[in-house]
N, C-alpha and C positions, 0 to 999 in steps of 0.2 A: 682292280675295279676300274670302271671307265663308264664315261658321261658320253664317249663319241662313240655311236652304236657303228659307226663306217671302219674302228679300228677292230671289230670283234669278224673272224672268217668263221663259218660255219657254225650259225649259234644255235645254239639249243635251246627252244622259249625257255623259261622258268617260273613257278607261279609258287605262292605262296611265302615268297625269301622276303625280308626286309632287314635290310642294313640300321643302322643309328649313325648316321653324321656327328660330326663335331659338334655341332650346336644343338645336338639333342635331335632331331627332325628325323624322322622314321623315310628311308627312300626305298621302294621297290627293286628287286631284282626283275629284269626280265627278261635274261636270256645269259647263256655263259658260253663261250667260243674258245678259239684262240687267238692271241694277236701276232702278226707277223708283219714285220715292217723291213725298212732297211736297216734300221738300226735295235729294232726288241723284234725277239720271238720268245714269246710267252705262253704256255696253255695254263688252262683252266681258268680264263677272267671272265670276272663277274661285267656283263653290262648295266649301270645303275642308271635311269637319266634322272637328270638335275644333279648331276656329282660336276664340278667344276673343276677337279682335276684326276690327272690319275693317279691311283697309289698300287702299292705294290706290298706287300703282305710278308716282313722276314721270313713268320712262322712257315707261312704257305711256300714260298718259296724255298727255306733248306728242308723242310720234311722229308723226310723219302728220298732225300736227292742228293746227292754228290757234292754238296756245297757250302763255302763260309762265306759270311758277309762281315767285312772289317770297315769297322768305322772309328775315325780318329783324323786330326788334322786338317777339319772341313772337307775328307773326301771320303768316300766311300768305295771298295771293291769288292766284287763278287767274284769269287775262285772255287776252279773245282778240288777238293780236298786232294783226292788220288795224285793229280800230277801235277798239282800247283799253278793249272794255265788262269789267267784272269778270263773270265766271260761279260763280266760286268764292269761299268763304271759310274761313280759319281758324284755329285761337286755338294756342299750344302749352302744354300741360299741364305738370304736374306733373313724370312722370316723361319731358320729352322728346319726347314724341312729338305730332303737332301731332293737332289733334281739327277734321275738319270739318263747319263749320255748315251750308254749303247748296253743291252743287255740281252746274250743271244745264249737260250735253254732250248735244248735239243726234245722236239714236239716227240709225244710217245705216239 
């Protein structure tokens, strides 16, 4: 999910979705894309506005997909099971929550 509707390519409105924020606050979906950057390419994220930062979904991400997420030692990687290569990285902050550096899933 993402609050910058400038990082979603190709969205697709959405109606009817609503998330639950952290603090309880019901936020609309409205629209879902893909995100491709220099550093993430991600499909299927949600665009939420008023989400203030992005997250990234374990579940959604290894489902169906080729993938472990190991966390431990303040960092986190994303690898693909088959052949071990890492596609992701990431560090955990401050307040908890991990922050990633580059995370590149191959768009269907």
């Amino acid at each position: 999910m993402t609050g910058d509707r400038a990082l979603i390519s190709n969205p697709v409105p959405v109606s009817n979705k609503v998330v639950k924020a952290g603090n309880g606050e019901g936020l609309q979906v409205c629209a879902t894309g893909s995100v491709n950057t220099e550093t993430v390419v991600l499909p299927d994220v949600w665009y939420v506005p008023g989400l203030n930062m992005n997250l990234v979904s374990v579940g959604q991400l290894t489902k169906d997909r080729d993938l472990m997420v190991e966390i431990g030692g303040g960092a986190c990687r994303i690898s693909k099971i088959s052949d071990g290569s890492v596609i992701g990285r990431g560090h955990l902050r401050s307040d908890f929550k991990y922050e990633v550096e580059f995370l590149k899933i191959q768009l269907n």
